[in-house]
C-alpha atoms as one frame of an Amber mdcrd trajectory, in Angstrom:
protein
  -7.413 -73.825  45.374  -5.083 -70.791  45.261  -6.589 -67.610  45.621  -6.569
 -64.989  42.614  -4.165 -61.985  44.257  -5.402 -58.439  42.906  -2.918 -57.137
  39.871  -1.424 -53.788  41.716  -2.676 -50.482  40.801  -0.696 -48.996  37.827
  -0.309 -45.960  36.324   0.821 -45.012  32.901   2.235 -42.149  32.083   2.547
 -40.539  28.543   6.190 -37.928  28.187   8.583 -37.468  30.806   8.496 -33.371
  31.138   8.362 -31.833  33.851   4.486 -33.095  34.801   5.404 -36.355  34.124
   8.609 -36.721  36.054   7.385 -35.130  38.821   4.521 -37.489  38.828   6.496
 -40.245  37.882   8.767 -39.481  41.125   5.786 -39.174  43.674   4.358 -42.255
  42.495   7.068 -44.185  43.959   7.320 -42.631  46.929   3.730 -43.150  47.126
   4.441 -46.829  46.481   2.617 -46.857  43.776   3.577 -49.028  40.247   3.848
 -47.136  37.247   5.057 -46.626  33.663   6.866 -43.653  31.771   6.448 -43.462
  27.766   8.127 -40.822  26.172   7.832 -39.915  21.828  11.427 -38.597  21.974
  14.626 -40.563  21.345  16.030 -39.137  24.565  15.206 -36.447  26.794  16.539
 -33.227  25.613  14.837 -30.359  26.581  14.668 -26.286  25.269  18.100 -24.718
  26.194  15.895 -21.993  28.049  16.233 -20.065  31.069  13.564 -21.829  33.855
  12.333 -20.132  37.120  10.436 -21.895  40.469   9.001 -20.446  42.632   7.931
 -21.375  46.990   4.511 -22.456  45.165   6.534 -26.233  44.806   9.157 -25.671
  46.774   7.698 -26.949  49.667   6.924 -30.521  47.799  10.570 -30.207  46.255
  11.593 -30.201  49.634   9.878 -32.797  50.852  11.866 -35.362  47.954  14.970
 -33.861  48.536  15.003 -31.972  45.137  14.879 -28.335  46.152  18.512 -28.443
  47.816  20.234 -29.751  44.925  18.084 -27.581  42.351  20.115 -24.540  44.353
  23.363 -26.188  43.683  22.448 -25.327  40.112  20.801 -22.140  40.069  20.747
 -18.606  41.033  18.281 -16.385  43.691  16.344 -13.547  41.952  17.161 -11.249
  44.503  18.329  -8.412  42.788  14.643  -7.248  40.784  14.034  -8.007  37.072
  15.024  -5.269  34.961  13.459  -4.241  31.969  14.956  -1.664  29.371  13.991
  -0.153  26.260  16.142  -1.171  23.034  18.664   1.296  23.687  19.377   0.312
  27.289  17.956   3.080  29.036  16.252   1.662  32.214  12.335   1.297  32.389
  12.177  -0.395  35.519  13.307  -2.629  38.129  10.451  -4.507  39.551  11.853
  -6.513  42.585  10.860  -9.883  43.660  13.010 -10.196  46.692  10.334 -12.046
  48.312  12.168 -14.785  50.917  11.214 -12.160  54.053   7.234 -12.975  53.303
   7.000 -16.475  51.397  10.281 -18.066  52.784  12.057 -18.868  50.277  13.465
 -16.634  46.936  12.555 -16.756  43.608  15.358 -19.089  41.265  16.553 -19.564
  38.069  18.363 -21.957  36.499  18.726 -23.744  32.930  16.336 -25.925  32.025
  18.218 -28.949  31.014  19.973 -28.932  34.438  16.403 -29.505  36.454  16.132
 -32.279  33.913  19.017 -33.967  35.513  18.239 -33.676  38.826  14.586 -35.355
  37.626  15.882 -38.571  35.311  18.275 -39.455  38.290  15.147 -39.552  40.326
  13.433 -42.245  38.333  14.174 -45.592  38.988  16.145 -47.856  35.952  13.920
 -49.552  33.528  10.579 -46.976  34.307  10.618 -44.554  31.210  10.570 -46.183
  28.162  11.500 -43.753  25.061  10.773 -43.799  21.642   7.298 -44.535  22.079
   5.065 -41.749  20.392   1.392 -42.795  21.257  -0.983 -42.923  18.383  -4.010
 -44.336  20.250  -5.703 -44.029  23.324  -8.404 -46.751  24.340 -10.350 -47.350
  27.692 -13.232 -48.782  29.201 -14.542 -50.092  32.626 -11.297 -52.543  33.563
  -8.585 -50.709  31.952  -6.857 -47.763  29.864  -5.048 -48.990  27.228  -1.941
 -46.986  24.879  -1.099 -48.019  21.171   2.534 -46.498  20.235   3.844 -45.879
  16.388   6.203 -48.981  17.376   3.190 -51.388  17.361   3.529 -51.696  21.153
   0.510 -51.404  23.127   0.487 -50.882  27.253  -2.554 -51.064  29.680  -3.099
 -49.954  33.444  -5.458 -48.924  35.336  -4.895 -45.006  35.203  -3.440 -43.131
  31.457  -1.945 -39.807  32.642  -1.144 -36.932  29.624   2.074 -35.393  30.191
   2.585 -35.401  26.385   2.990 -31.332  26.160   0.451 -28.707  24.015  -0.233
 -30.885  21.148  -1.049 -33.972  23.678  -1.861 -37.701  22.041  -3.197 -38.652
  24.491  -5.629 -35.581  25.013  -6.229 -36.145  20.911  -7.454 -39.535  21.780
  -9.487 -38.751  24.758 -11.358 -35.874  23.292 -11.974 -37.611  19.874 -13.357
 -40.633  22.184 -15.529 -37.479  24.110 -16.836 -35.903  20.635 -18.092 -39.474
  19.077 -19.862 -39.082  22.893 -21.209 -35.707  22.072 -19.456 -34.785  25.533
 -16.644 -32.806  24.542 -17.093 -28.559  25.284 -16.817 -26.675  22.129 -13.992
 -24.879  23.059 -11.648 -27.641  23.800 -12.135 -28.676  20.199 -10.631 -24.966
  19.172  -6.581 -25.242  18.316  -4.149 -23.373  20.633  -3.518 -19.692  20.245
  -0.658 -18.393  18.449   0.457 -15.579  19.384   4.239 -15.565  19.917   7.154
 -16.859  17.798  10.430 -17.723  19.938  13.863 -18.404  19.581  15.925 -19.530
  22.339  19.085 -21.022  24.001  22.061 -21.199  26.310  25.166 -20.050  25.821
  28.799 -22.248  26.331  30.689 -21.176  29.354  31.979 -17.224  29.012  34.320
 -15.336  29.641  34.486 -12.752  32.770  36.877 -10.458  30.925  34.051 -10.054
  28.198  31.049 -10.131  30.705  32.354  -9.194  33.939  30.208 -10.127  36.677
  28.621 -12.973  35.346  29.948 -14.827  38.462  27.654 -13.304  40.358  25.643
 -15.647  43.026  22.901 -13.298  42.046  20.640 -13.671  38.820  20.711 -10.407
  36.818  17.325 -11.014  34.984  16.966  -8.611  32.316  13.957  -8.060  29.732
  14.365  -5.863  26.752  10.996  -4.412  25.088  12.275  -3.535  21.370  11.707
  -0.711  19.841  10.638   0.195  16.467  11.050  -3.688  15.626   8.666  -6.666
  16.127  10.956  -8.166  18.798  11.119  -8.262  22.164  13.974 -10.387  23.814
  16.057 -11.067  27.963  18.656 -12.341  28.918  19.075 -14.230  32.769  22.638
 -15.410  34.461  22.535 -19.256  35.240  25.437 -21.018  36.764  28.720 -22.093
  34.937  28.929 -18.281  33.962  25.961 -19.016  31.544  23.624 -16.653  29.427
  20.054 -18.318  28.953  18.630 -15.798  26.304  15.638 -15.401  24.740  13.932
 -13.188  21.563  10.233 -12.956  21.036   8.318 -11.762  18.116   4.139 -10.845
  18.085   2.553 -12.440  15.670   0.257 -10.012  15.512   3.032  -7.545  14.812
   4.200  -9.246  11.707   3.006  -8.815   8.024   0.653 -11.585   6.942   3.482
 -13.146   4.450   5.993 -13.198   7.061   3.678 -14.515   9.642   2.461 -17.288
   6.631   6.544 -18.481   6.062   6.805 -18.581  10.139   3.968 -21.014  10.407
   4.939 -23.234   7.646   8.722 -23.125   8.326  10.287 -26.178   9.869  11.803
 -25.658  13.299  15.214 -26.990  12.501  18.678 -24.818  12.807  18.642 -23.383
   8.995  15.711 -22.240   9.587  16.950 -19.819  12.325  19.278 -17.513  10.438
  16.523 -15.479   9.134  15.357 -14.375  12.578  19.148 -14.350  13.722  20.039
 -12.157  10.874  16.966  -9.726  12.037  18.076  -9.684  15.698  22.017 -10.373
  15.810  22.739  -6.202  16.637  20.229  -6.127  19.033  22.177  -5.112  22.732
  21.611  -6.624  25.924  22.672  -5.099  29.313  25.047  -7.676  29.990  26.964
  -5.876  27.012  27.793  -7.163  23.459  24.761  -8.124  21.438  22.580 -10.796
  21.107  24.657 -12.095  18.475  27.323 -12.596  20.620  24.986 -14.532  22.623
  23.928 -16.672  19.945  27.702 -17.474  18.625  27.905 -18.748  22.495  25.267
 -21.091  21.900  25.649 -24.675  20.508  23.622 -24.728  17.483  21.801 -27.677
  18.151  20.280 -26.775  21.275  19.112 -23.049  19.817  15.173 -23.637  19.348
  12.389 -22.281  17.720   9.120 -22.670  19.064   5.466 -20.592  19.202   4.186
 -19.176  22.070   0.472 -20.262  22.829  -2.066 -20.165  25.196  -5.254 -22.093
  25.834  -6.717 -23.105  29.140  -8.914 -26.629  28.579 -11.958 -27.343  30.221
 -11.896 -31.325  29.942  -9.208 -32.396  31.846 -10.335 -36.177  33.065 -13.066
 -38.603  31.947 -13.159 -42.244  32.793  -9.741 -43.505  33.485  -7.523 -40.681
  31.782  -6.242 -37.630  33.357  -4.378 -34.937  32.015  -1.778 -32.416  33.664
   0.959 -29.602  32.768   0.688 -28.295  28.613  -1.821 -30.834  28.158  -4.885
 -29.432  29.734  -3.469 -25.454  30.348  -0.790 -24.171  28.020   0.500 -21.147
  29.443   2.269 -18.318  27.867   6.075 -17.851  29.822   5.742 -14.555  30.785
   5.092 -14.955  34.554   7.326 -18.150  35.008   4.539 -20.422  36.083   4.486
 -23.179  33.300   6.754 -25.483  35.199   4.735 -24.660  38.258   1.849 -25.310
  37.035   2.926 -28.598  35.880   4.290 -29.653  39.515   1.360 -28.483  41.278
  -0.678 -30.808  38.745   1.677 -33.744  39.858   1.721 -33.121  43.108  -2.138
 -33.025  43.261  -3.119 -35.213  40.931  -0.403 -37.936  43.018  -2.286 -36.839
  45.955  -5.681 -38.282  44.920  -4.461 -41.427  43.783  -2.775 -41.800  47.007
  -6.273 -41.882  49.048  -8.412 -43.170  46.070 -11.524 -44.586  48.305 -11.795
 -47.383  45.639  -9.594 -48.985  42.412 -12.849 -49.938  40.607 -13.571 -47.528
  37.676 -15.842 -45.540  39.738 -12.826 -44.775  42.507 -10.456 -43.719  39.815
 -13.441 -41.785  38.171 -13.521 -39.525  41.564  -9.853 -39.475  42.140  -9.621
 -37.937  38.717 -12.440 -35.408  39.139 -11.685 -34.655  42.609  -7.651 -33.621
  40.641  -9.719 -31.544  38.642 -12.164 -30.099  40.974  -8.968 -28.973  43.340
  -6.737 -27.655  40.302  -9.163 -25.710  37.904  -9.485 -22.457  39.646  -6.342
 -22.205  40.999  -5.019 -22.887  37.063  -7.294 -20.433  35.547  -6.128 -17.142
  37.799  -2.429 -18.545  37.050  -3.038 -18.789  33.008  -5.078 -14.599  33.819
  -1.923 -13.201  35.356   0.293 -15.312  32.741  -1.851 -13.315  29.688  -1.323
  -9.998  31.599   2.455 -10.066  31.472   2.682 -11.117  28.037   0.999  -8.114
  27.047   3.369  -6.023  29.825   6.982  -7.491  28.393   5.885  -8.487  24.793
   3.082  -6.645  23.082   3.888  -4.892  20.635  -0.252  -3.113  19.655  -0.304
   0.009  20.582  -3.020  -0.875  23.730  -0.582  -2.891  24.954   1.933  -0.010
  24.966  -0.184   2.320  26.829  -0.958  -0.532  29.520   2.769  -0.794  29.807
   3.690   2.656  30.563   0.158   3.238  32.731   1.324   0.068  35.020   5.441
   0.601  34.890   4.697   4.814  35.577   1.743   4.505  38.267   1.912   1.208
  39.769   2.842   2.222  43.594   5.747   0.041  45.349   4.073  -1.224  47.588
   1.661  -3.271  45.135   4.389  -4.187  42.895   5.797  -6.056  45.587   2.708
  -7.576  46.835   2.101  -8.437  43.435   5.308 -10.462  43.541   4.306 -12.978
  45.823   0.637 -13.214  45.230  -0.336 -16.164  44.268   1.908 -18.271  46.362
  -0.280 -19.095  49.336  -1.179 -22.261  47.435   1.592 -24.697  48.333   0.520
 -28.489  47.585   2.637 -30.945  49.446   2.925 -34.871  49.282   0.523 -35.608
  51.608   1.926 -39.160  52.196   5.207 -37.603  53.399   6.410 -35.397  56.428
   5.262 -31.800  55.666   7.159 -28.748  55.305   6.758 -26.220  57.603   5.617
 -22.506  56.280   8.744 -20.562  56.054   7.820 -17.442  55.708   5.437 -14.849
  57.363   2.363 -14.869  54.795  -0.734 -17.204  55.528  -0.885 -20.180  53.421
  -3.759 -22.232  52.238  -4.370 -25.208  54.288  -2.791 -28.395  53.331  -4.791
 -31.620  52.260  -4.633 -34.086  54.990  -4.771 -37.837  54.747  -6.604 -40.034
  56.863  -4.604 -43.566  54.964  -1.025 -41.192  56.057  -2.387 -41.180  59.532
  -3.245 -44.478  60.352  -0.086 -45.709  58.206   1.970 -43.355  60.407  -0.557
 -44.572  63.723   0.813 -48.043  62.894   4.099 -47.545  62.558   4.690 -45.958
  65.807   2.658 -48.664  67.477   4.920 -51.437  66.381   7.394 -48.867  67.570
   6.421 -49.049  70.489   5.986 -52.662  70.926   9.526 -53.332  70.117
């Protein structure tokens, strides 16, 4: 009688962002099977301005991402500049930081990283069109349901489904028929930012000379005597990724009323582009200009929220990036964020001890247990800079002048590389060095890597 071979250990993954195709990408280098499901039609991501930073460069490295991703972007080696309405100069905070970390801050546009990601993924793993509408598990499997009538199980459901997750929907309505669920993960998102946003066609040098620069000019603009603050950042191709941001809490409660209930679709633009078309940008011309640049159908309009989740794993579901710790873009680190996730969360199902539900139970938690703190002083410092380059309150203005005036030098440019001593790497591939001169945190070490890599060299040797 034959014997029953064990199914292999697969992984399903729910939207192919950033998390997800970064997970989606370790997973088969980590040999392991899995499954991409994405709502959309087709990938097509926020025309917006993106910046990375050496807290996942080292792991970009290590896949062979990070040298193409500087094919298509620009160092932040010059500062970021931030100017009142008028142009006049508040500040240039620099973030020249390669000397101590090892490696600069970049920026690119957003759908370009996409690229570089899809071509990563092998053919017939992300399946789109599939918007999940329910989320089952229990002791042998997780199990997804999709609007299509389609329904997919595996051993491991991972949310990478963005802020308004399905898959976290299904999890914590499963956790509050438990009477499990915190009360504050059942609280919506917080709203506290409208934003408009895109990137311009190819332009011209003769009407923005410079703009071949191989250096990012990164420029904020705080508004004045308007609700609006908005930036503009050089990307490659002589591009102009530009945003505008309005406070919510700036706005009159009919205005905010009509933003909440209007549909994000390109009509619905022109009020805000009629409001900030004259507005200037350092670059020169206005932000009109920029937005007559831009494609219509890649200029979006999205809110700005923040909530950090406590529930981020129970049973066989896990959750990473927007879905468990929407952070506001202020300090650059949503992308991050959502790598570091992948990268750890690839990490424990690497050296799962077990595939029964109680292995994949720990593997989750220990994702969790590694991630949480290190998420919660990144979503703190993401808070404090959206009340530095976008509040509009009058505390908020007082904090702004009080840090731009007094802050010394010195801790502005410590500031700009704090955080980055946590590095996660792959730990079932060769490790990056530490490039630069600042301690790191240790890196996770696997005891399957090392007797995998023992092995190997042992046949080695017997050949």
């Amino acid at each position: 009688m034959a014997v029953e071979q064990p199914k292999p250990f697969h992984v399903l993954i729910s939207g192919a962002g950033v998390g997800g195709l970064m997970l989606a990408i370790l997973l088969d280098k980590a040999g392991i099977d899995f499954s991409v499901f994405e709502r959309a039609k087709s990938v097509k991501p926020l025309g917006a301005v993106m910046s990375l930073n050496a807290g996942v460069f080292p792991a970009l490295e290590q896949l062979g991402i990070y040298e193409q991703l500087q094919k298509v972007s620009l160092p932040i080696t010059g500062g970021f500049n931030i100017y009142n309405g008028d142009m006049t100069k508040v500040i240039t905070l620099r973030s020249s930081v390669a000397d101590f970390v090892g490696y600069d801050h970049i920026a690119f546009a957003r759908p370009d990283f996409y690229d570089l990601l899809l071509a990563r993924i092998p053919p017939g793993k992300i399946q789109f069109n599939k918007k999940v509408i329910s989320v089952e598990q229990n002791e042998k499997e997780a199990k997804i349901t999709c609007s299509d009538g389609t329904s997919y199980s595996g051993d491991v459901l991972v949310g990478a489904d963005g802020a308004y997750s399905a898959v976290r929907q299904g999890l914590y309505k499963q956790l509050q028929e438990e009477k499990a669920l915190p009360p504050l993960d059942a609280q919506e998102l917080n709203k506290g930012f409208i934003c408009m946003v895109g990137t311009t066609k190819e332009l011209s040098l003769a009407d923005y000379p410079g703009i071949d620069s191989k250096e990012a000019s990164i420029n904020q603009i705080l508004g004045q005597g308007n609700a609006y603050s908005w930036s503009a950042f050089t990307v490659p191709g002589n591009r102009i990724c530009w945003n505008v941001i309005s406070q919510l809490d700036s706005l009159g409660e009919a205005e905010k009323q009509k933003l909440k209930n209007a549909e994000w679709s390109s009509e619905s633009n022109d009020v805000m582009i009629a409001e900030v078309k004259d507005f200037l940008i350092p670059l020169g011309g206005t932000l009109g200009d920029l937005i007559n640049a831009t494609p219509s159908d890649i200029i979006s309009r999205v809110y700005l929220e923040d909530k950090m989740f406590e529930t981020w794993n129970h049973g066989r579901v896990a959750l990473i990036g927007d879905a468990c710790h929407k952070l506001l873009p202020s300090a650059g680190l949503g992308a991050v964020t959502a790598i570091q996730d992948a990268v750890a969360l690839a990490n424990s199902l690497y050296d799962i001890k077990s595939q029964s539900y109680q292995g994949v139970k720990e593997a989750l938690q220990e994702f969790r247990d590694e991630r949480y703190s290190k998420v919660k002083d990144q979503y703190e410092a993401s808070k404090l800079n959206a009340k530095l380059l976008y509040g509009k309150t009058w505390f908020e203005k007082l904090l702004r002048y009080a840090v731009f005036t007094f802050t010394p030098r010195s801790v502005q440019s410590k500031g700009a590389y704090k955080g980055m001593e946590y590095r996660p790497q792959a730990v079932f591939l060769p490790q990056v060095p530490n490039r630069g001169t600042t301690p790191i945190l240790p890196q996770r070490v696997s005891e399957r890597y090392q007797k995998e890599q023992e092995r190997v060299a042992s046949d080695t040797s017997v050949i």
